[in-house]
C-alpha positions in Angstrom: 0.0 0.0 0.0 3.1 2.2 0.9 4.3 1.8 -2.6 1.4 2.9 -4.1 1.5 6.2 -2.4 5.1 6.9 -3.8 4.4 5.7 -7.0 1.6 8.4 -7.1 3.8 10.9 -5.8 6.8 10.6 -7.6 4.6 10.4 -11.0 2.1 13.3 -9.6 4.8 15.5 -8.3 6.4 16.1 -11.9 3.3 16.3 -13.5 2.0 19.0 -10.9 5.4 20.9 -11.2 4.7 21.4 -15.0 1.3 22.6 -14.1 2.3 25.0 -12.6 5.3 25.8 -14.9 2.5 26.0 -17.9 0.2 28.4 -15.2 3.3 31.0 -15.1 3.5 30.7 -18.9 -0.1 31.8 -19.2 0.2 34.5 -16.8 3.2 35.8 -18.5 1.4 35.8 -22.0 -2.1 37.7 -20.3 0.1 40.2 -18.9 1.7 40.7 -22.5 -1.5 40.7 -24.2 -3.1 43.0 -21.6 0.1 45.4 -22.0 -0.3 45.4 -25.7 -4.1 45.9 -25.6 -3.1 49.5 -23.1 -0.4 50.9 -25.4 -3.5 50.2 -28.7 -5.9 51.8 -26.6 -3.4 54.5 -25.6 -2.5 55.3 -29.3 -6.1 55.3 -30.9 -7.1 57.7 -28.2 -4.1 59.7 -28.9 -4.1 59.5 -32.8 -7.8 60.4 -32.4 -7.2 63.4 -30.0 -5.0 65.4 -32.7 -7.9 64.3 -35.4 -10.2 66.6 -33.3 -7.6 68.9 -32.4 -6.7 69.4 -36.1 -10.3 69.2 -37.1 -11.1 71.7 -34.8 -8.5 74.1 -36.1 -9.5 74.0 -39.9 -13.1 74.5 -39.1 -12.1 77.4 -37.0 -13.7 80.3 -39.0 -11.6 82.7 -36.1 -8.5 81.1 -36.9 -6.1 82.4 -39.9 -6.1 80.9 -43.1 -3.0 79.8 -43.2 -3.2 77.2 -40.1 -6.4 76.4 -41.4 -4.8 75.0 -44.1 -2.1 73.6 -41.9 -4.5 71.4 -40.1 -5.8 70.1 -43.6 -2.6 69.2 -44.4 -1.4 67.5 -40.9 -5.1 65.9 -41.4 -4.1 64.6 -44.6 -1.3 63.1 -43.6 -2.4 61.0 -40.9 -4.1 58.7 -43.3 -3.6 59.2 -46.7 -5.8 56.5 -47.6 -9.0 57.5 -45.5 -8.5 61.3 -45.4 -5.7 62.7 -48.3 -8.8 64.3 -49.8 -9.7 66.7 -47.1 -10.3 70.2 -48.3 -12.2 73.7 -47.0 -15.0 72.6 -49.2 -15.0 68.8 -47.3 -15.2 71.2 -44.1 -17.9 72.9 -45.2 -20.0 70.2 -46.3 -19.4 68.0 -43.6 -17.5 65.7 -45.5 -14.2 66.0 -43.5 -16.4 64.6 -40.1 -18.1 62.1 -42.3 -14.2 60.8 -43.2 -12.8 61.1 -39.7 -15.3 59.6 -38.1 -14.8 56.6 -40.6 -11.3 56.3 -39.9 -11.9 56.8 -36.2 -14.1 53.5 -36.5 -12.0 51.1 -38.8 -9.1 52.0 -36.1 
């Protein structure tokens, strides 16, 4: 009966070890996962921050021409694809918004 007990602990024993081995693994991949999922977050809400910012500034009627333009082009550069045809007239018609917002969401 003794031996039975030590068979079952020397073979449970190793087995449990690598549990727990596996366990820290897993934790060690979460906390990379969650760390990657903060920095994402971090940059859309950053990325869409100067959107609004530089939205804000070209639709600024009180603002001079020139940085109105300015903010167009740092818009346009942001995303070529989803906003490189910002204008005044995309401003004006609501356009611009329309774009951003659809960029915002596809991030």
């Amino acid at each position: 009966m003794m031996q039975n007990w030590l068979l079952v602990l020397l073979l449970g024993v190793p087995i449990l070890i690598n549990f727990i081995k596996k366990l820290n693994e897993l934790k060690g991949a979460q906390k990379t996962l969650k760390d990657i999922s903060d920095k994402v977050t971090e940059s859309i809400s950053s990325e869409k921050g100067m959107l609004e910012g530089y939205l804000s500034i070209a639709k600024n009627e009180n603002v001079s021409k020139e940085e109105r333009l300015r903010a167009i082009k740092e818009l346009n550069k942001i995303s070529p694809e989803y906003l490189g045809n910002i204008d005044e007239e995309a401003l004006r018609t609501g356009k611009a918004t329309a774009a951003i917002n659809a960029y915002v969401d596809s991030l």
